[in-house]
Structure formats: C-alpha cells, structure tokens
N, C-alpha and C positions, 0 to 999 in steps of 0.2 A: 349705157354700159352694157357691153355683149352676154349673154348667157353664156356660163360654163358648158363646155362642151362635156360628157363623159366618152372617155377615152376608149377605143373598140376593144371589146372583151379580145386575150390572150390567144392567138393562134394554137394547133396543136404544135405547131413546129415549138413557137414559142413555152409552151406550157413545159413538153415531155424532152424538149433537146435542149434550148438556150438555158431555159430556167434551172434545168438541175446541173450545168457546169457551170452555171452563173455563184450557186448554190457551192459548191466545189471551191471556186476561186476564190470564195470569202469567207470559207471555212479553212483558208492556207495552203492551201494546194496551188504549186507555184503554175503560172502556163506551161512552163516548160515541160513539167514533170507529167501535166498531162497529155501534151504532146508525148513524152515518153511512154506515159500507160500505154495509149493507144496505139504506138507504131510498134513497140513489145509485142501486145497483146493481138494485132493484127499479125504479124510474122508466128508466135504461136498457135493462132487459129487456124494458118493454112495447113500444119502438119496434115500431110497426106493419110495416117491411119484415124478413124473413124472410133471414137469414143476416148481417145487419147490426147484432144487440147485443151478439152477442161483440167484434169490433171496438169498437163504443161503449163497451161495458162495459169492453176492456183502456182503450181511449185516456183516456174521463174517471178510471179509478183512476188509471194513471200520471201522469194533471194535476193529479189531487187526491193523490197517494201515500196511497190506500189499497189495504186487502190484494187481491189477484190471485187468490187462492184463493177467497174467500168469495165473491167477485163473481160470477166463472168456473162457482162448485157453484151458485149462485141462480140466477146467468143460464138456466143448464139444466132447475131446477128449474122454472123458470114460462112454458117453451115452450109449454105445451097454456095458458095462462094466455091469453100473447101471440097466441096463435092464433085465441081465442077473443074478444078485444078489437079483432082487426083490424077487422073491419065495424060494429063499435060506434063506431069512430074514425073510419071510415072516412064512416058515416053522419053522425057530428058533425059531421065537416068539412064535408060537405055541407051540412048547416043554416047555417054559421058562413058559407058562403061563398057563401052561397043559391044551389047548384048542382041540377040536377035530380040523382036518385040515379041511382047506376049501378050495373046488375044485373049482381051480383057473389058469389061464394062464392069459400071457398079454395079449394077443389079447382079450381076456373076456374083461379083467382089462378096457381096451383102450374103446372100444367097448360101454361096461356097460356107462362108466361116458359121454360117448359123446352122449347118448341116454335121459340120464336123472341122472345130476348130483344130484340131489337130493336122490331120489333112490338107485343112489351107495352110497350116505353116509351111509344110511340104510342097504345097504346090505353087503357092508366091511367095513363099520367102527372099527369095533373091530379086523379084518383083518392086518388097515391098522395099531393100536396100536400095535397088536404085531410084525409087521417089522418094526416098531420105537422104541421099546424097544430092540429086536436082533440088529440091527442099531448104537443105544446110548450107545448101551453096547460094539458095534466092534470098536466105535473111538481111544478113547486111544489107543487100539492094531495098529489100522490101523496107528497112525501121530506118536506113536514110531516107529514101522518098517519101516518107509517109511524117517522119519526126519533122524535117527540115521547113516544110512550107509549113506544116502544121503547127510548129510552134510560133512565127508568124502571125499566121490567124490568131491562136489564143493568145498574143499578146495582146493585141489587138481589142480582141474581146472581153479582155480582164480591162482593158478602161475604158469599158463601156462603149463599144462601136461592135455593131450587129451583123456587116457588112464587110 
C-alpha cells in the first residue's frame, strides 16, 4: 500500500491571487460580476489625473455595487500603468482636438501642481481636457477587452479549473 503523499505547500500565486477570488466565488460573487469589478475598475484607474481614481474607482463601485476591495487593490496595482498612459492620452487628446502638443512630462506635471496648484490649472488645463476626452473615449474599449475574455476565465475558475 503506497504512502500518502503531502501535497506541495500553496504557491504565492496560489495563496495571494487564486485563493482569495476562489474566496470571492463562494462567498456569492457571481464570475461575471467580477469580471465586471475588474474591467470597471481597470478603465477607472487609467483616469489620467493623478490622485483622482481612488475617488472614481470608490464612486463608480458604490453606483454600480461592486466589491471595494478588488477595486481599491487594482486601482493600486496599475499606478505605474496610469502614469505611463498619461502623455499617451494626453497626446490623443491632442490629435482628437487638433491642438498643437504641449511639452509635457510627469515629473513637470508632478512638480508644476505641487508648486502652485493654482497655476497649473492655468497652465494645463486644457492639457488636462484633452487626456479626459482620449481617456472617455478609451473606456468602452478598455471594460469590453478586459470584461469579455475575462469573464471566460472566471467562469472557468469558479468550477474549479486553475488553467
């Protein structure tokens, strides 16, 4: 008769990402719905102004009553995301609003408002309109691509296949 094997202790993968949507699903949280958190909450977090998708991210969950958590940990997760799409946005909007471009980095951006928040309204405000307009125009795109395969996967994963 073979000796019981013990099973390999929990990956981190395992532990801090499977386990607590696993955690999720059987606590009623449909797949779908978290396929919704996430591709919400992904389209919220790219908002191009900086200290403003925590906010977003709580106000559209409590509009839509989805979970606060998962929002809250994404929102965070895709700061250097967000950071890195501002002047991509920022360039869209320019195209979209046939404006000339405006020489622009973050560390200006950052810089500028902590020196005199007032001032920067003045000096990118019409900046920051058109990476809100390239922005409001990538959401749809963004919570289709992100919801549709994604809810797939958590179907998937709510009957037990990891893969």
């Amino acid at each position: 008769m073979p000796l019981p094997v013990d099973p390999a202790p929990p990956s981190f993968w395992q532990r801090r990402v499977i386990g607590p949507i696993r955690a999720l699903l059987l606590q009623g949280i449909t797949p779908d719905r978290i396929a919704f958190t996430l591709a919400v909450s992904t389209a919220c977090s790219l908002l191009p102004f900086l200290g403003f998708t925590s906010l977003l991210n709580l106000g559209v969950g409590l509009g839509l009553r989805l979970n606060q958590p998962i929002m809250q940990t994404l929102n965070q997760l895709l700061g250097p995301v967000q950071l890195v799409l501002i002047l991509g946005y920022v360039r869209v909007g320019e195209k979209i609003w046939r404006a000339a471009p405006m020489p622009i980095s973050v560390p200006l951006l950052v810089q500028s408002f902590r020196a005199d928040p007032g001032a920067f309204l003045q000096r990118f405000g019409w900046t920051g309109l058109h990476a809100a307009t390239a922005w409001a125009l990538s959401v749809p795109p963004i919570i289709a691509g992100i919801y549709w395969p994604l809810r797939g996967v958590m179907r998937r994963f709510a009957r037990g296949g990891t893969h």
